[in-house]
LOSESE-468723 format. One line per 4 residues: their letters; for each residue x, y, z of N, C-alpha, C, O. Coordinates in nm, 4 decimals. Last residue first. Layout:
BEGIN
a = X:Y:Z:X:Y:Z:X:Y:Z:X:Y:Z  ...
//
This chain:
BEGIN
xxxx = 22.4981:0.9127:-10.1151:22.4534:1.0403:-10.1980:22.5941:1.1225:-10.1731:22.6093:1.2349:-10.2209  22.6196:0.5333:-10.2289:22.6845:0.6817:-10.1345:22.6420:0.7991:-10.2511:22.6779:0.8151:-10.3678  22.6155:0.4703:-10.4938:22.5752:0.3856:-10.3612:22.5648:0.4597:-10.2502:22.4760:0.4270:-10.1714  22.4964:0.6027:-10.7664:22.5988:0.5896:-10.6566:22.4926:0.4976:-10.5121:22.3785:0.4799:-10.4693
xxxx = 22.3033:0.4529:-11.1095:22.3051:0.5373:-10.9099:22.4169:0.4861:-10.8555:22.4534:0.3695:-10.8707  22.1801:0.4381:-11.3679:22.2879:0.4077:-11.2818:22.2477:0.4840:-11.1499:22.1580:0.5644:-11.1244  21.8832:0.3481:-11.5974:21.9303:0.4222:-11.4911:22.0671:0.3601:-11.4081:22.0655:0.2397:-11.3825  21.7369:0.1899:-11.8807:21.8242:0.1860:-11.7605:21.8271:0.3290:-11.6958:21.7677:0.4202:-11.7533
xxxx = 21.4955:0.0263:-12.0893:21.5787:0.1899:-12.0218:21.6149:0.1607:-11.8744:21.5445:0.1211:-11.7815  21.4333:-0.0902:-12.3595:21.5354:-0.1235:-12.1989:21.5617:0.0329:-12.1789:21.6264:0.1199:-12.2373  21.1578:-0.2268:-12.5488:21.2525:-0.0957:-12.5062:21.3276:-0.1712:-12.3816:21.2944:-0.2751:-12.3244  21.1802:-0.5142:-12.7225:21.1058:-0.3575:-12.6911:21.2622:-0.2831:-12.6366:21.3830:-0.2817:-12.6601
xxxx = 21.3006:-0.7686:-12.7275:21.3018:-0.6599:-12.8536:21.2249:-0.5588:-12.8296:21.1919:-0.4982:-12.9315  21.3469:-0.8691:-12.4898:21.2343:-0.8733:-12.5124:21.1593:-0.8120:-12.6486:21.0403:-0.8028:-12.6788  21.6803:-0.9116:-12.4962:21.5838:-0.9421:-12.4079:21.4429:-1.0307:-12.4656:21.4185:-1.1502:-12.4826  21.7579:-0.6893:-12.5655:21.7927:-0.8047:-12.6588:21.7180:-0.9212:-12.5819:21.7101:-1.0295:-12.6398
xxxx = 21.6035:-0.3898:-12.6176:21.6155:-0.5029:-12.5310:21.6534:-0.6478:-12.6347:21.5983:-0.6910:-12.7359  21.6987:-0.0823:-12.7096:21.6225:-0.1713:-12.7335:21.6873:-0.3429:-12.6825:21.7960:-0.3919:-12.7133  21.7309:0.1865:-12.4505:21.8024:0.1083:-12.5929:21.7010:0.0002:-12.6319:21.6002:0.0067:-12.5614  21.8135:0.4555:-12.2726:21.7260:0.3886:-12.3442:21.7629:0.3000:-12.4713:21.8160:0.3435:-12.5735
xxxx = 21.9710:0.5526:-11.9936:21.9563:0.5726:-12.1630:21.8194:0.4535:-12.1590:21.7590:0.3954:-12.0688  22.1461:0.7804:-11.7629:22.0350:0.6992:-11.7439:22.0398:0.6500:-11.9380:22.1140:0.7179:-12.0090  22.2877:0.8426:-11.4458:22.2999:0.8574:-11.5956:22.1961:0.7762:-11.5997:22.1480:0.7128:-11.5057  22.2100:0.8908:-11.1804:22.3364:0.9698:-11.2371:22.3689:0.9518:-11.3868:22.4516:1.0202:-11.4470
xxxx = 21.8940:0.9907:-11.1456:21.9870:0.8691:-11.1456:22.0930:0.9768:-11.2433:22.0791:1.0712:-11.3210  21.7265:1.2152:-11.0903:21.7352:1.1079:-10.9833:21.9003:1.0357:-11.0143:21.9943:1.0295:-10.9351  21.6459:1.3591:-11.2892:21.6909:1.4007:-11.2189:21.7430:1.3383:-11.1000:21.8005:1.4052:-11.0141  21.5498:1.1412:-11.5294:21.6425:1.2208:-11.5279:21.7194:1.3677:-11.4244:21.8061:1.4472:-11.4607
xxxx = 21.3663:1.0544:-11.3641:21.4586:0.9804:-11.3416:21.5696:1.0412:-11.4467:21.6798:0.9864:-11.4457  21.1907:1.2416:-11.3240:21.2421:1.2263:-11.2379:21.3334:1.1111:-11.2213:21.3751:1.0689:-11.1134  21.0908:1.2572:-11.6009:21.1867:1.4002:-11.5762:21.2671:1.3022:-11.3790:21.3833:1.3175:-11.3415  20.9548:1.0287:-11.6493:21.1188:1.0299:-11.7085:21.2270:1.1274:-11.6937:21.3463:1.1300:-11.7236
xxxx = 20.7215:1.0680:-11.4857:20.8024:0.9476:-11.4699:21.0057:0.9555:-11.5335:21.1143:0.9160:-11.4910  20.5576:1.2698:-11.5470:20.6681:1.3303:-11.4885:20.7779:1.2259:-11.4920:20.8969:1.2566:-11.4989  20.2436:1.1653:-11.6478:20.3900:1.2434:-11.7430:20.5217:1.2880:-11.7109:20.5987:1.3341:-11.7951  19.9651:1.3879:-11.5108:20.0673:1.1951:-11.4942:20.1971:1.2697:-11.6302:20.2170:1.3825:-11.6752
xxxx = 19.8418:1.5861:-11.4521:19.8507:1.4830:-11.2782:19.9537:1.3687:-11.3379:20.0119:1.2845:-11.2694  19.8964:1.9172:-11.5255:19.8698:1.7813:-11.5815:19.9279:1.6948:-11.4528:20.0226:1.7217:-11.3789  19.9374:2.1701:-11.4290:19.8178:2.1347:-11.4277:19.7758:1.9438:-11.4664:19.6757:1.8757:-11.4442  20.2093:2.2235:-11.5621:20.1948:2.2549:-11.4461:20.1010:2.1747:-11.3976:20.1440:2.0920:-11.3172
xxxx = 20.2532:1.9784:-11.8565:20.1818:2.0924:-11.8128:20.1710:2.1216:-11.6554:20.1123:2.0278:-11.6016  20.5244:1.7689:-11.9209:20.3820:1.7836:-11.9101:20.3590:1.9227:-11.8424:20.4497:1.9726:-11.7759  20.6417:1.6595:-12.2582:20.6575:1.8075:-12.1673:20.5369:1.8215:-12.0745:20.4400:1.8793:-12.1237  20.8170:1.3443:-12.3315:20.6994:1.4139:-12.2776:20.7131:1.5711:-12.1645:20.7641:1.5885:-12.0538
xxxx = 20.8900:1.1993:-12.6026:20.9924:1.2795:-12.4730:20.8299:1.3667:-12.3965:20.7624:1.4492:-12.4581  20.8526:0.8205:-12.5879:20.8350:0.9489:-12.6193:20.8715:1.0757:-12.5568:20.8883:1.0626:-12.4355  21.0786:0.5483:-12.6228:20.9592:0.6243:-12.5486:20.9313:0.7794:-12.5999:21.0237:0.8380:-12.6562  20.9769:0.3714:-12.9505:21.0593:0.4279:-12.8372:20.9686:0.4776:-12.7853:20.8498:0.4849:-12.8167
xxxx = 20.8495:0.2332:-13.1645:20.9060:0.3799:-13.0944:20.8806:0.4596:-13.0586:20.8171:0.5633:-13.0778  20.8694:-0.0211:-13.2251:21.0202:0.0787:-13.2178:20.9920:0.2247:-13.2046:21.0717:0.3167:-13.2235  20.7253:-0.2159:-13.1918:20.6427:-0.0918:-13.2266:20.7589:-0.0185:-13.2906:20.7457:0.0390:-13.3986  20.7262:-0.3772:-12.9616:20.7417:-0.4247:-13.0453:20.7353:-0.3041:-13.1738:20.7507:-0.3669:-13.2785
xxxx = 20.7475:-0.3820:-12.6124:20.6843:-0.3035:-12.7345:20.7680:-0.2898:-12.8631:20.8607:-0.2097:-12.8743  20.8150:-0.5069:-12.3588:20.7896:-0.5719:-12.5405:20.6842:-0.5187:-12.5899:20.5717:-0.5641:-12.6109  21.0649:-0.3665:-12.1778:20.9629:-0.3933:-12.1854:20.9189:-0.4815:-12.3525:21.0026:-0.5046:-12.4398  21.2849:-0.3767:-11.9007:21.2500:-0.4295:-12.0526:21.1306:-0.4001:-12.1008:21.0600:-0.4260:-12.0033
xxxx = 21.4609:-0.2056:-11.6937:21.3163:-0.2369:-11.7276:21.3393:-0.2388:-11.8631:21.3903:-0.1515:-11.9334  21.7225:-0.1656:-11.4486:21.6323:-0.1664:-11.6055:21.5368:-0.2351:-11.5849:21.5152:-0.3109:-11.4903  21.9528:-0.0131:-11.2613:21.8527:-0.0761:-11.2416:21.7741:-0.0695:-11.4197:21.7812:0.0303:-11.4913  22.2769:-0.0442:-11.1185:22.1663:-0.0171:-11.2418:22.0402:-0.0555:-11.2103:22.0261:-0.1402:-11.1221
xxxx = 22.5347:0.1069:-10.8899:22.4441:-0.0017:-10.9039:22.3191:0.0199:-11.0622:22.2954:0.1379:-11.0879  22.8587:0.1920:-10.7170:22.7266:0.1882:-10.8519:22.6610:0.0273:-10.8247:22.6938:-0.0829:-10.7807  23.0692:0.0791:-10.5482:22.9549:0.2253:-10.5473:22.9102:0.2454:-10.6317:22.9119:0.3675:-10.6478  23.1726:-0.1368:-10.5798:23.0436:-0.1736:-10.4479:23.0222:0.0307:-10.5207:22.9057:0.0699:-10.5127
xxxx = 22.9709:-0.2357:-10.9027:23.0550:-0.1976:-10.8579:23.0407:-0.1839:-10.6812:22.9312:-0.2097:-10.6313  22.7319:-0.3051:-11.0217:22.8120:-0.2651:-11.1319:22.9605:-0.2577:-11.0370:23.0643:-0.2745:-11.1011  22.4268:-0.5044:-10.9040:22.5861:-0.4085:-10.8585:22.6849:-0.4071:-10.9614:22.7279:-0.5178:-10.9936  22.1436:-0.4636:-11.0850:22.2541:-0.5137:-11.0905:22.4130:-0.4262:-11.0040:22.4765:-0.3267:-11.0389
xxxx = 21.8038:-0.5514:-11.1630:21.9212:-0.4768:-11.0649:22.0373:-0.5311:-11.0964:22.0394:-0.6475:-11.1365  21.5067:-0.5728:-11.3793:21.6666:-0.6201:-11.3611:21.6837:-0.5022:-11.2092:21.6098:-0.4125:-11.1687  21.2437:-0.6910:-11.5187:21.2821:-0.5799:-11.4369:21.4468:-0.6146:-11.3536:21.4563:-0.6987:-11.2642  21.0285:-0.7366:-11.8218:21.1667:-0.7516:-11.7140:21.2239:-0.6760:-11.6281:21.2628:-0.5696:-11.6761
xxxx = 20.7194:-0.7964:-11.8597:20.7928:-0.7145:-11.8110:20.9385:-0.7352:-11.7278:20.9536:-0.7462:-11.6061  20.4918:-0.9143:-12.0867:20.5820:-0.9324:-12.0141:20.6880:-0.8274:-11.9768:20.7447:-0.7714:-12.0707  20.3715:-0.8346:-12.3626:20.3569:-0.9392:-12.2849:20.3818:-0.9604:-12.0975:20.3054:-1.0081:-12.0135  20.2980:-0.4630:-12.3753:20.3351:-0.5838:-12.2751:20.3247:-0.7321:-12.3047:20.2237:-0.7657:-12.2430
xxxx = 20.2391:-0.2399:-12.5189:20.1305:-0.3358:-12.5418:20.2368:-0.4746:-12.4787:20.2431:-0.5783:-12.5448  20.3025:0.0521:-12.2916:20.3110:-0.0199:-12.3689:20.2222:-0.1448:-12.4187:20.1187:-0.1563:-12.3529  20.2442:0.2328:-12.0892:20.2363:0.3185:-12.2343:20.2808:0.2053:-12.3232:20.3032:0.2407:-12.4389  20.1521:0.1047:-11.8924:20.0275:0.1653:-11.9055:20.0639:0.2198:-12.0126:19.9721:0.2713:-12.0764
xxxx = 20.4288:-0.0413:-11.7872:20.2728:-0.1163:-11.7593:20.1651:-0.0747:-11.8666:20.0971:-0.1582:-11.9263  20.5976:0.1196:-11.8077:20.6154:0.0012:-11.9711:20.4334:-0.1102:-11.8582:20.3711:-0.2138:-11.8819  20.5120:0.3592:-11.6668:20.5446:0.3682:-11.7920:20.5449:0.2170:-11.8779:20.5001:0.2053:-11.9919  20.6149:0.1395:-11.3755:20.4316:0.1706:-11.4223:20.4489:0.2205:-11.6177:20.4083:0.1389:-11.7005
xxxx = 20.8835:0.0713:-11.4138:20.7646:-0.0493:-11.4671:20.6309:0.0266:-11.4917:20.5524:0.0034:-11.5837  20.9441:0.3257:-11.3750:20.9733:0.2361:-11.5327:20.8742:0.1685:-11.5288:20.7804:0.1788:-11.6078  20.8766:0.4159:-11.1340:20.8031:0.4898:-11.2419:20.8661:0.4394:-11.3970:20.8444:0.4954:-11.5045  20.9841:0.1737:-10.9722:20.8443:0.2417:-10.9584:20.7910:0.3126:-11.1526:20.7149:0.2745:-11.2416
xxxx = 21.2459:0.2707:-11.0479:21.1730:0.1725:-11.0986:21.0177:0.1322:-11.0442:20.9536:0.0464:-11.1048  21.3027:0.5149:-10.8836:21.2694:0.5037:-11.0098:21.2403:0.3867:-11.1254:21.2196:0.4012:-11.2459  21.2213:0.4129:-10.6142:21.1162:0.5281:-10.6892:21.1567:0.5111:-10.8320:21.0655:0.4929:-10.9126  21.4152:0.3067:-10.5472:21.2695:0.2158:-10.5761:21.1438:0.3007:-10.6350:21.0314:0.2746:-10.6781
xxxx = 21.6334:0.4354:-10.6289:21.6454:0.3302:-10.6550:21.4387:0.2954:-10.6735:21.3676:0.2725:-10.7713  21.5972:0.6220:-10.3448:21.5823:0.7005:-10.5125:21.5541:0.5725:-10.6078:21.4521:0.5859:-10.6754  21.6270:0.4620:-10.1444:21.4562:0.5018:-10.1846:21.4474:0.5493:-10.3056:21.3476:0.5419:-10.3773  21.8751:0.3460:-10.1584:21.7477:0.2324:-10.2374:21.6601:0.3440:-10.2609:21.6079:0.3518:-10.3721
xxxx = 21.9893:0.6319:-10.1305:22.0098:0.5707:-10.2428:21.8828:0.4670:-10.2832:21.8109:0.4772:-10.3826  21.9344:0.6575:-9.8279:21.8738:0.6850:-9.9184:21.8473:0.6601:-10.1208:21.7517:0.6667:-10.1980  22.0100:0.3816:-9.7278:21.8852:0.3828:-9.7299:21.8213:0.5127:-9.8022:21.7034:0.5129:-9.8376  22.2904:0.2137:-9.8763:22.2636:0.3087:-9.8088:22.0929:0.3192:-9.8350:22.0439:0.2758:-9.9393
xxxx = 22.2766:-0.1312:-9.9157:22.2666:-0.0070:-10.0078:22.2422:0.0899:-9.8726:22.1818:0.0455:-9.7750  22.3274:-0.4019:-9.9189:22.3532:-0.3145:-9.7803:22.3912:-0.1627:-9.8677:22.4997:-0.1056:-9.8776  22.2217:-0.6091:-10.0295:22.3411:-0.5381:-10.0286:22.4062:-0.4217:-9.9415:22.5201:-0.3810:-9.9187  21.9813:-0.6326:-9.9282:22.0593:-0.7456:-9.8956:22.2068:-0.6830:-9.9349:22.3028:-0.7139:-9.8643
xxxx = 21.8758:-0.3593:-10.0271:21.8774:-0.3987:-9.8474:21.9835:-0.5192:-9.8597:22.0844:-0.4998:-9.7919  21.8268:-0.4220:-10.2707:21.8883:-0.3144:-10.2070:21.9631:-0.3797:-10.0562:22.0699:-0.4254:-10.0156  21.6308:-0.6497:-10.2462:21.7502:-0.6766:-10.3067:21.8854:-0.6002:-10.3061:21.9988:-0.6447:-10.3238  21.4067:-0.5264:-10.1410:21.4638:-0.6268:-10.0907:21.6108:-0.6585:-10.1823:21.6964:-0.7090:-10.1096
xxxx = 21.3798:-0.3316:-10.3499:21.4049:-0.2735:-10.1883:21.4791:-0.3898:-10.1131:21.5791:-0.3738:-10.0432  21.2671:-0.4510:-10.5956:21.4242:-0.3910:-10.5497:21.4621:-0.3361:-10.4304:21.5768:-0.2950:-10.4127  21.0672:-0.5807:-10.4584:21.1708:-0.6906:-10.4880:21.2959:-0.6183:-10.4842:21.3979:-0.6532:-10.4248  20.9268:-0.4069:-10.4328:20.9588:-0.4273:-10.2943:21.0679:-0.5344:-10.3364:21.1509:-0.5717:-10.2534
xxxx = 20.8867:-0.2689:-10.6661:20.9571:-0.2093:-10.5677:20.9756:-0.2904:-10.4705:21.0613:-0.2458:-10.3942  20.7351:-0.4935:-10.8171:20.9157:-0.4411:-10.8455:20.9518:-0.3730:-10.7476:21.0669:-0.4007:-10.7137  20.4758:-0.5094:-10.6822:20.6299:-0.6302:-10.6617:20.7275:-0.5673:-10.7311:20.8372:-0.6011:-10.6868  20.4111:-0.2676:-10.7831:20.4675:-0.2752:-10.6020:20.5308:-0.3779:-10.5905:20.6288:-0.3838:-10.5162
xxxx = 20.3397:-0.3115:-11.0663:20.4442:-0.1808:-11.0002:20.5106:-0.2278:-10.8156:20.6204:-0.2161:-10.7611  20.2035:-0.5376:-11.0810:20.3776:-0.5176:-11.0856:20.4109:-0.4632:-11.0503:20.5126:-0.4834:-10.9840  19.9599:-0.3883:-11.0753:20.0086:-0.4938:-10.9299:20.1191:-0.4948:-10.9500:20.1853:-0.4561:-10.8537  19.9235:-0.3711:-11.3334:19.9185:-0.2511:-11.1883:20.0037:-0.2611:-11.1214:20.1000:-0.1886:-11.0965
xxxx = 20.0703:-0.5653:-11.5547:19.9492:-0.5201:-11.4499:20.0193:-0.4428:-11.3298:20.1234:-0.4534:-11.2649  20.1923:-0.7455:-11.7129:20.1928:-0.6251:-11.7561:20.0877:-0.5491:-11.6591:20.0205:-0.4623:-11.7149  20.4033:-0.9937:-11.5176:20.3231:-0.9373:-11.5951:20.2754:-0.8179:-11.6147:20.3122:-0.7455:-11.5221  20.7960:-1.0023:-11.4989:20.6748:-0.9305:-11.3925:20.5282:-0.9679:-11.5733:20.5584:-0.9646:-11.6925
xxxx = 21.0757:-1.1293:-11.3951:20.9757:-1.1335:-11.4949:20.8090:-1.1319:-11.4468:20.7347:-1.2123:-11.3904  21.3457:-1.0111:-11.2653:21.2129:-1.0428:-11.1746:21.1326:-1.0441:-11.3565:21.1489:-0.9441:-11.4265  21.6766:-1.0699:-11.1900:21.5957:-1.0537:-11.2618:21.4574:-1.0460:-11.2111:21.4498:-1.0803:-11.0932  21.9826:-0.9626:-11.0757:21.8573:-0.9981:-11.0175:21.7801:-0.9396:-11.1188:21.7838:-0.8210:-11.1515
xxxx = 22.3572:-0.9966:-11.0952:22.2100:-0.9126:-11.1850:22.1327:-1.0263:-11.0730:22.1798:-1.1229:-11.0129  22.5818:-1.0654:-11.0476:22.5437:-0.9879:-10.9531:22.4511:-0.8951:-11.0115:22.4464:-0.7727:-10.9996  22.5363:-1.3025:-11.2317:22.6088:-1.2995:-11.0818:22.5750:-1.2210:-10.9920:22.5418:-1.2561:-10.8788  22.6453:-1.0826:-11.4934:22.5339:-1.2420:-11.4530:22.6045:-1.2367:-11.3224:22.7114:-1.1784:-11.3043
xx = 22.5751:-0.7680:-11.5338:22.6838:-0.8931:-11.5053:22.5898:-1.0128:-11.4282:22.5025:-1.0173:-11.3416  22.4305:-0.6068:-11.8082:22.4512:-0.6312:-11.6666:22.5193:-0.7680:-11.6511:22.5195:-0.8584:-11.7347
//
């Protein structure tokens, strides 16, 4: 991501992160003047990064990035420091199962998405892109 028009937030590994990342990327949406459905896909799916690198990793620390790539793209990532290499896991969850959906809906949400290892935090970085305009 491009220095300038990245926003970092260095979150600790708790609950509580999940809602300061969303409201930090809502607020950071909004100052760009993101269309309002785009942020909500936007804050949902870093919603469900940070909770994943909250509750499936061993955390120091949690980076949580935005960045305008363009005015009609934007990224959003999550670092996390799981130290471990690996990676996230591909998870099939069950009709009946209440948690596990986090990566199907950001493979249905964001227009591309990957996973790489953070030069960051040497854990994981999984990104997501999104149009600015649905």
């Amino acid at each position: 991501m491009r220095p300038g028009r990245t926003h970092w937030l260095e979150l600790p590994p708790h609950r509580t992160s999940v809602r300061v990342a969303r409201h930090a990327t809502q607020a950071r949406l909004s100052s760009w003047q993101i269309p309002d459905e785009a942020c909500a896909n936007a804050v949902l799916l870093v919603s469900e990064l940070v909770t994943n690198a909250v509750l499936h990793t061993l955390s120091e620390r949690i980076l949580c990035g935005v960045a305008r790539l363009t005015d009609g793209r934007f990224r959003l990532e999550v670092h996390d420091g799981d130290l471990t290499g690996r990676g996230i896991p591909d998870c099939r969850p069950g009709p009946d199962d209440e948690n596990g959906r986090g990566l199907l809906l950001v493979r249905e949400i964001a227009d591309s998405w990957g996973i790489t290892r953070s030069p960051f935090t040497g854990g994981n970085a999984v990104w997501a892109s999104l149009a600015t305009a649905l």
